[in-house]
C-alpha positions in Angstrom: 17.5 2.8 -3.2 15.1 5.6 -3.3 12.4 5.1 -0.8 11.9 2.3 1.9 8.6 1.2 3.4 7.3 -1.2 5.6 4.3 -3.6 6.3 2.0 -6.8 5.7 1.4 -6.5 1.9 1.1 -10.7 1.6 -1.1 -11.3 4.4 0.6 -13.5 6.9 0.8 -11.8 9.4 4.6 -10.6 9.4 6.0 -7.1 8.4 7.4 -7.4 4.9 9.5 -4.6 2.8 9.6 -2.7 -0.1 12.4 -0.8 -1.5 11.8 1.5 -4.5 14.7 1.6 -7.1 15.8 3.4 -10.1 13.6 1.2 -12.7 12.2 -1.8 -10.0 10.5 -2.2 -6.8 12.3 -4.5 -4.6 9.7 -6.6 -2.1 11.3 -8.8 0.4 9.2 -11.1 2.5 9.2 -11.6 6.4 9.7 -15.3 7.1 7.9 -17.4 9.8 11.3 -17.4 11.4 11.6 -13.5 11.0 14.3 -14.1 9.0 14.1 -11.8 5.5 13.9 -14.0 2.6 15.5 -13.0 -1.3 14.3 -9.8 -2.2 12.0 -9.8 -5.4 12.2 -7.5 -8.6 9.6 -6.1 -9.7 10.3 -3.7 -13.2 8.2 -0.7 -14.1 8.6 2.1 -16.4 7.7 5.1 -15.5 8.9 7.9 -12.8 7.7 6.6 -9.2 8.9 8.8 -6.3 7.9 7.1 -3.1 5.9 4.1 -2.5 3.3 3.4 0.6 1.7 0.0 2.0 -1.7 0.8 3.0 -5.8 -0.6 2.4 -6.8 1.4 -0.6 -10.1 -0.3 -1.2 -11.1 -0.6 2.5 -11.0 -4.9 1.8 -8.9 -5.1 4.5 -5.7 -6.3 3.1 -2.9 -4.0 2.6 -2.5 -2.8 -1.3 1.1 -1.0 -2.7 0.6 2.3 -3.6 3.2 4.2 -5.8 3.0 8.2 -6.8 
């Protein structure tokens, strides 16, 4: 993995992960339990160098940005 990054990017509340790879993003859910559940792989093309959870948009709800 090539950059890690933390926060609530589905809205419920709990701190959730992303985890930038060679070709894929990797996002892996916090449970209600706090428990992590099965990472999901996400493909792009491309050359991403670090990824960032924050409110573009100003909506209030946390958006993935990638440079």
């Amino acid at each position: 993995m090539n950059a890690l990054t933390e926060g609530d990017l589905n809205g419920d509340g709990l701190m959730d992960l992303v985890m930038l790879g060679e070709n894929s993003l990797h996002f892996i859910a916090q449970q209600a339990d706090h428990t992590l559940a099965d990472p999901e792989r996400i493909p792009y093309s491309g050359k991403i160098k670090a990824v960032q959870i924050l409110d573009i948009n100003r909506d209030s709800r946390r958006d993935l940005h990638s440079s």
